[in-house]
C-alpha positions in Angstrom: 30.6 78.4 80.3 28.3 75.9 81.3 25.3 78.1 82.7 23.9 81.5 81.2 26.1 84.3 81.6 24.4 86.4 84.1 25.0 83.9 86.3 28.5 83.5 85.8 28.7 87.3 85.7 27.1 87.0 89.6 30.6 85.2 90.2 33.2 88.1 88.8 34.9 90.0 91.5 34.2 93.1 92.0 37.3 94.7 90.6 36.2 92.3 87.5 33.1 93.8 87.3 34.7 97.6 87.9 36.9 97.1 85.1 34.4 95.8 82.8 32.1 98.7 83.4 35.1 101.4 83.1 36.2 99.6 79.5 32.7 100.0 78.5 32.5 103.8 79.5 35.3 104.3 76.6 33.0 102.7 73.8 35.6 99.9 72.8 34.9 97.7 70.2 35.4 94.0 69.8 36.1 92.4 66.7 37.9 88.8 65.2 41.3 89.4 64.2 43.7 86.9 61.9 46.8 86.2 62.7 48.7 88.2 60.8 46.9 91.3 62.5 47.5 89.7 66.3 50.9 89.5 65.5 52.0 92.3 64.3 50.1 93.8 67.7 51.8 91.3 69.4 55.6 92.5 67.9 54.5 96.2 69.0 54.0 95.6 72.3 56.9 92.9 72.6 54.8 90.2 73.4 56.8 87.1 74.4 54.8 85.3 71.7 56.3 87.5 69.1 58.0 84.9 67.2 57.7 82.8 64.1 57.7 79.4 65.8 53.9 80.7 67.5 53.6 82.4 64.4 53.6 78.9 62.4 51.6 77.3 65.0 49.1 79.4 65.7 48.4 79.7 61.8 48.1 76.2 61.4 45.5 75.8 64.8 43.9 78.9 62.6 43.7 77.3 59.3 42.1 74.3 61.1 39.1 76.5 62.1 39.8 75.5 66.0 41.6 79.3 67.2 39.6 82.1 67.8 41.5 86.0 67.6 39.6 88.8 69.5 40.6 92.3 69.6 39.6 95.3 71.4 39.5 99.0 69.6 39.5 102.0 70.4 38.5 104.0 67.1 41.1 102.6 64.7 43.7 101.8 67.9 43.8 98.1 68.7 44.1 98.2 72.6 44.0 94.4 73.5 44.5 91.1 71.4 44.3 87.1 72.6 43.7 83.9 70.7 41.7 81.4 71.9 42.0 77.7 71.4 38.9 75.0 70.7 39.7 71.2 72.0 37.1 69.4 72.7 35.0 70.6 75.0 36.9 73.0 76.0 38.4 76.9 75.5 42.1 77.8 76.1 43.0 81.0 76.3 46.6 80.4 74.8 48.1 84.2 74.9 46.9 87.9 75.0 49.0 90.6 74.5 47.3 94.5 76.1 48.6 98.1 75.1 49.6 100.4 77.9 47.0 102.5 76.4 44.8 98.9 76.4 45.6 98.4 80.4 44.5 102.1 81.0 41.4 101.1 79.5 40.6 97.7 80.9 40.5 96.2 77.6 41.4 92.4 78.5 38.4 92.8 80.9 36.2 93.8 78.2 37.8 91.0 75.9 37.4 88.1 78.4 33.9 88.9 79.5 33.1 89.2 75.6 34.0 85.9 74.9 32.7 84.2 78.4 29.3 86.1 77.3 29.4 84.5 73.6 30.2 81.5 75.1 27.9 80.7 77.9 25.2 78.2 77.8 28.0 75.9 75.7 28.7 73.1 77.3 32.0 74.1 77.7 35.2 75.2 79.6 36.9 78.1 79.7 40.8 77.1 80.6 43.0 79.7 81.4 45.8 77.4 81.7 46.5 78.9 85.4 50.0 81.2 86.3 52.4 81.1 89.1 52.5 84.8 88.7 50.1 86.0 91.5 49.0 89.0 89.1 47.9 87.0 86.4 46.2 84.1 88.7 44.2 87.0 90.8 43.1 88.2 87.6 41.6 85.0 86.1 40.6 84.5 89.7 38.7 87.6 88.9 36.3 86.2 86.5 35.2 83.4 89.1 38.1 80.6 87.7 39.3 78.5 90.1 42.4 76.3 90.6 42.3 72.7 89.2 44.6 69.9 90.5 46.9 68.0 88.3 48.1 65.0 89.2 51.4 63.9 87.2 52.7 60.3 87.2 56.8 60.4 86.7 58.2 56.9 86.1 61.7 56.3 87.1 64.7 54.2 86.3 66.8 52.8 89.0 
């Protein structure tokens, strides 16, 4: 989010950019949700993050000003929800949850590009957070992401 959006736009695949321009077609709509709205879209779309442990959390980031909630409508219809998470410099995108109706649609396209286009020029990241799921990784991979090493010191007792 470093550099003006067009050109970090020039780096979204080109199934990125497909989807994006098919979500746009359907005249969705993007607007801040609060929690209580994500999850009760989260709970009717079984969302693994349907539960009040995240529900407790992600109040309190919430309450704190740091969590950002974006959803995507159709109409009335919310398609596609995910929060957001400020530290530091940085955004995380902490959980989305998308409708069957919202995949059809492209919706989380829409969403992500939304936020990357509100956000660019920043100063900051956009974290993803990564996934061993090769769906999920090709689809952040989408929106020009790339893969960040960790190291991870382990101290052992012998």
């Amino acid at each position: 989010l470093q550099q003006p959006y067009e050109k970090t736009q020039r780096d979204y695949s080109n199934d990125c950019k497909r989807n994006i321009a098919k979500s746009l077609n359907k005249k969705l709509n993007i607007k801040e949700l609060n929690t209580e709205e994500a999850f009760v879209f989260f709970e009717h779309n079984d969302s693994l993050f349907n539960n009040l442990k995240y529900r407790s959390i992600f109040n309190t980031i919430k309450n704190n000003g740091e969590m950002y909630i974006l959803g995507v409508y159709e109409k009335e219809d919310l398609l596609s929800a995910a929060f957001f998470v400020k530290s530091y410099s940085s955004f995380i995108y902490l959980a989305a949850c998308t409708s069957e109706i919202g995949r059809k649609r492209a919706a989380n396209y829409l969403l992500i590009d939304h936020f990357i286009q509100n956000n660019s020029n920043t100063n900051t990241i956009l974290d993803f957070e990564g996934s061993s799921i090769a769906s999920i990784a090709k689809f952040f991979a989408g929106f020009g992401a790339t893969s960040q090493l960790y190291l991870q010191i382990k101290k052992w007792i012998l």
